[in-house]
N, C-alpha and C positions, 0 to 999 in steps of 0.2 A: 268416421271416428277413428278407425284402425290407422289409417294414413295421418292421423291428426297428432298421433300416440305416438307413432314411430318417427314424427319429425320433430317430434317434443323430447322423445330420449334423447336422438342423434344430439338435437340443440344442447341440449342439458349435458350430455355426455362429452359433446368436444368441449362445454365451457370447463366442465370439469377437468380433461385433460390439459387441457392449457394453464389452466389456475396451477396446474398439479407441476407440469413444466414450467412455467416459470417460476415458481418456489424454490425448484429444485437447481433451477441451471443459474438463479440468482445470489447460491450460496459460493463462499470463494472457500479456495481450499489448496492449499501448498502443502507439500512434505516438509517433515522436520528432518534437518541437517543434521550432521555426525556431530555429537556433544551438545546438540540445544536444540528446545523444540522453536517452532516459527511459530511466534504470535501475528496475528493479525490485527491491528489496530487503527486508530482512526482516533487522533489526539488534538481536532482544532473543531469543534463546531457550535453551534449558538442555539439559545430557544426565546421566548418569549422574555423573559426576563433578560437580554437585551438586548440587540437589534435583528433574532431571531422571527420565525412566526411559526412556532411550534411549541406545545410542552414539553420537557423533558423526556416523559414518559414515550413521545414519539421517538424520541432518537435513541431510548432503548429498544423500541421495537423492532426498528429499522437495523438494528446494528447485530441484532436476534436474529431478523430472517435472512439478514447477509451473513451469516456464520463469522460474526467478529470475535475476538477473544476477550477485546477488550477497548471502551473508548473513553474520553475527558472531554465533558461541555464546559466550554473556556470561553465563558461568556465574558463581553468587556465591562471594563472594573468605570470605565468616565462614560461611557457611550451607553445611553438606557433611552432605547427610541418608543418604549412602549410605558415610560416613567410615568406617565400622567394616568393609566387605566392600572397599571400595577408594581405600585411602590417598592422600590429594594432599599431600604435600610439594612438588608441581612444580603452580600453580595454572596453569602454561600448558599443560598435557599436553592440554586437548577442543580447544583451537585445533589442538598437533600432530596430532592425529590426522584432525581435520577437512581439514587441508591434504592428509595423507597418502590421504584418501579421494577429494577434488577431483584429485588428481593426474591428467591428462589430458585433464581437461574444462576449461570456459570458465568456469566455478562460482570468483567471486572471493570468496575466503574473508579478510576480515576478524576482526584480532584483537581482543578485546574483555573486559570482565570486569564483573562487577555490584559495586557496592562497596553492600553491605546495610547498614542502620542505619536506629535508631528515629526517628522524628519528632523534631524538624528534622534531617538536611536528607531521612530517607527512605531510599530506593534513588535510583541513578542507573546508567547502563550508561556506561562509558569504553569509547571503540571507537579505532582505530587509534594503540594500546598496544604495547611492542616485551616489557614483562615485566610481568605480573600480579603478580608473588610480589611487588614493590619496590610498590606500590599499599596492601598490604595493610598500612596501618601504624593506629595507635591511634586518632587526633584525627581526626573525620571530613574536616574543610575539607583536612588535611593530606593524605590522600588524591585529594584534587581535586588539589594541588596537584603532585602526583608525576605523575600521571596527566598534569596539563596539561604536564608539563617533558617526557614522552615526545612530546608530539605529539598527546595526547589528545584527541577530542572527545567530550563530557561531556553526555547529555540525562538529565533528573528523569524516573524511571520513578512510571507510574499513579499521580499524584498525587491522583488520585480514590480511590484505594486503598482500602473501609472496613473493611480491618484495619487499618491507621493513621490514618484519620478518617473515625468512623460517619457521618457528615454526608454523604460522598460529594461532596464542590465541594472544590474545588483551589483554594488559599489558596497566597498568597507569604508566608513566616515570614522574622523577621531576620533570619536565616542563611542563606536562601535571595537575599536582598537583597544580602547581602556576593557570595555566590559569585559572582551577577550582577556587581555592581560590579567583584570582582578580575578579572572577564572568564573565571572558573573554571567557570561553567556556561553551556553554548553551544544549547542545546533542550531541548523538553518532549514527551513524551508524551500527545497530544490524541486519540488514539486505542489502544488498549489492550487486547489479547483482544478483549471483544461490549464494550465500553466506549468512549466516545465524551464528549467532556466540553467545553461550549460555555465554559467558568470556564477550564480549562489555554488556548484557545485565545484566548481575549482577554488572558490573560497573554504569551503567545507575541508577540500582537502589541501588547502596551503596554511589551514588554520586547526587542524586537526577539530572541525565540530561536527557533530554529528546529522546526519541522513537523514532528513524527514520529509515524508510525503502527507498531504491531507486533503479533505476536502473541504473543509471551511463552510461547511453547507448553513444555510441561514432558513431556505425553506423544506421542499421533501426529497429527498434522496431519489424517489423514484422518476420525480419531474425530472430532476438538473441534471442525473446520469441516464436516465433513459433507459431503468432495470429492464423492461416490458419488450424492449428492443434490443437486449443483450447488455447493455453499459453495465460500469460498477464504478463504485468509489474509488479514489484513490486513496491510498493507503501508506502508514510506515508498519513493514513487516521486523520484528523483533525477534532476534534469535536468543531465547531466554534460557537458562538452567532452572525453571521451575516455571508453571504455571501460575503466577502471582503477580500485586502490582509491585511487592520487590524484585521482582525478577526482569521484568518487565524494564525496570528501573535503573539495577544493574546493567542490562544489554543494551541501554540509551548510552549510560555515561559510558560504557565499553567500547558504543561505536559500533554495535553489530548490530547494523538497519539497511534494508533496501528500501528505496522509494517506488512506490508502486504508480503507476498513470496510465492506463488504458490496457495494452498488452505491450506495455516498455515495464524496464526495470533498472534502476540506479541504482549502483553501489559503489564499494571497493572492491576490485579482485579477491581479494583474501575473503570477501562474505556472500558475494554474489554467486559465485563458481560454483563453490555447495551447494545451492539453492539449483543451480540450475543441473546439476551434477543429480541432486536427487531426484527433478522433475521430471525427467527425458532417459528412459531404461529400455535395453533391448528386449520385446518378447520373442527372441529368438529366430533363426534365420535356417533357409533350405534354398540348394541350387533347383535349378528348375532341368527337371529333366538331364541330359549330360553335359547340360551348358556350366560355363562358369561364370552366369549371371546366379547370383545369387536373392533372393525374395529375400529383405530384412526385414521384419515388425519393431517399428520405435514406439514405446507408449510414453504420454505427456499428462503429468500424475498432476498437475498444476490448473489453476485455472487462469494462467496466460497462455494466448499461442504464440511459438515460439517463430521466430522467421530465423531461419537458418542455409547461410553459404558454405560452397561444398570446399572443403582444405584436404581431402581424402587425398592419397595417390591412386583412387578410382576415382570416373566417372559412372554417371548414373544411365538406366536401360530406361527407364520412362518419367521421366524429371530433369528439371535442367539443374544448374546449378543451387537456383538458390528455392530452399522448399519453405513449407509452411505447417509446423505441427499443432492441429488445434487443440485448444484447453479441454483438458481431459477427455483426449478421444487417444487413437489409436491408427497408425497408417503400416501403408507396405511402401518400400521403398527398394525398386532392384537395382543392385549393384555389380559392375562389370567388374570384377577383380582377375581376370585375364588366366588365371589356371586355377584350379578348384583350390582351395585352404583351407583347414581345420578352422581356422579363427582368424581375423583382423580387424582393423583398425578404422573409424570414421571417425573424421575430425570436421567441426563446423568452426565458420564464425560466430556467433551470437548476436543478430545486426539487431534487435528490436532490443539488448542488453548494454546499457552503459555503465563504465570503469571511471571515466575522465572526460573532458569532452572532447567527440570526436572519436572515441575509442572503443572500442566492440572486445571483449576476451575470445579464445579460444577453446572450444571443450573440446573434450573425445569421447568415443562410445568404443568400449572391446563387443566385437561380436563373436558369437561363437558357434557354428554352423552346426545345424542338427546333422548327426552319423547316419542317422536312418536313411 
């Protein structure tokens, strides 16, 4: 009975440890950048009301125990595959129930809706929308254009899409030229479920629209990323001046978004560098013994890992050139700096970090040798 007891706690006590670990290593978490905090968001997904297979209330919870700040069920406005067991006459009913689910929590629920159609102009998601039903009219652009008289912001869903083009590259069509022009379409989808596409993001930036990552998820987060196994959503991170869905708002049309997809990150230089500037800090550095290798501690405040190649004018005592800093952990990295120094200089590439495509930026770290 004694041995029966103690193999019953052990059992019970790793399940509990695990449950406990994964809770915790499941939440995502970035530093906020100089002059804005980093929202975490998650702006394109579906429930049962239409061609989801979840309530609402699941992708508030989901987005709960991922430590999101904020998300938008942009369920589609012609597409209702579950129309026959449960009627929408009201295309706003997944956002009411969504709010009704958040109710209590800090879970900022944006409203939103998919406005579906065939090539040109596609899918697009309208988010901070006051009525879906008035969206839902015949002529596609006209749809944009109700949308944008709400208040709408408007990005082109998975333009890589190859049920709408086998080719899989993301092409601007005339009508996608117009929306831009009338200022009707305000971002693109450069990141997409496991999809990632270097063609939407040099449109993004030949067209000044804006960065967005999502996951488009239709069943449960924790199947399609594979929480239990380390995965996460993909995400668009927001560098807001206030915790809100104006704010939130603001830093869409502003254009201060990375896309988030595994342990990659798209941006612009100007927004991503911060981000990665705040993630990755020296906890300080000592020579070893009379050597002038130096022991440096990098800490990685982020829940990506970073891959990083060496631009130092040192090389490394036990790493080659290109390292690997994981999400929110902590390493030693020693450096040969050739005569002992007060302080100096590491510079990486940023290779798992995109600018452009094809483009990686450059950070630096000041280190500062402990006296002692």
């Amino acid at each position: 009975m004694r041995t029966f007891t103690l193999l019953l706690w052990f059992v019970l006590g790793s399940s509990a440890f695990a449950h406990t670990n994964v809770a915790e290593l499941r939440q995502l978490h970035f530093p906020n950048v100089p002059g804005y905090l980093t929202l975490k968001c998650d702006l394109h997904m579906h429930t049962v009301f239409s061609d989801g297979n979840v309530w609402p209330s699941i992708r508030v919870e989901e987005a709960l125990k991922d430590n999101l700040d904020a998300i938008s069920i942009t369920d589609h406005l012609e597409k209702l595959k579950h129309g026959a067991d449960i009627p929408m006459p009201n295309r706003n009913r997944s956002h009411e129930e969504a709010v009704k689910a958040a109710r209590g929590t800090e879970l900022i629920i944006i409203q939103g809706t998919e406005i579906t159609r065939s090539m040109p102009p596609g899918h697009a998601n309208a988010i901070f929308i006051t009525d879906a039903n008035k969206v839902l009219v015949d002529d596609p652009v006209d749809s944009y254009r109700v949308a944008n008289k709400q208040g709408g912001f408007i990005f082109w869903n998975h333009p890589t899409w190859i049920g709408q083009d086998d080719d899989g590259v993301a092409e601007l069509t005339p009508m996608h030229e117009q929306l831009i022009a009338e200022g009707l379409l305000h971002g693109i989808e450069i990141v997409n479920e496991d999809t990632y596409s270097d063609e939407a993001l040099q449109i993004a930036l030949d067209n000044d629209l804006t960065i967005i990552g999502t996951s488009d998820i239709h069943g449960l987060i924790d199947w399609q990323y594979n929480v239990a196994g380390g995965g996460h959503r993909p995400l668009t991170l927001v560098f807001a001046k206030e915790r809100s869905a104006d704010g939130i708002n603001e830093g869409l049309v502003a254009r201060r978004t990375v896309a988030l997809i595994n342990d990659s990150l798209i941006g612009v230089e100007e927004t991503v560098v911060p981000l990665v500037n705040a993630s990755i800090t020296s906890k300080g550095a000592a020579y070893q013994r009379d050597s002038s290798v130096a022991d440096v501690r990098l800490k990685n405040h982020s829940s990506v890992a970073y891959t990083l190649q060496n631009k130092s004018d040192y090389n490394f005592y036990t790493h080659t050139d290109v390292i690997t800093l994981p999400a929110m952990s902590e390493i030693k990295l020693s450096v040969k700096t050739i005569e002992r120094l007060e302080s100096f200089e590491l510079r990486f590439l940023a290779l798992n970090v995109v600018t452009a495509p094809n483009e990686h930026p450059e950070i630096s770290i000041s280190i500062t040798v402990d006296s002692k």
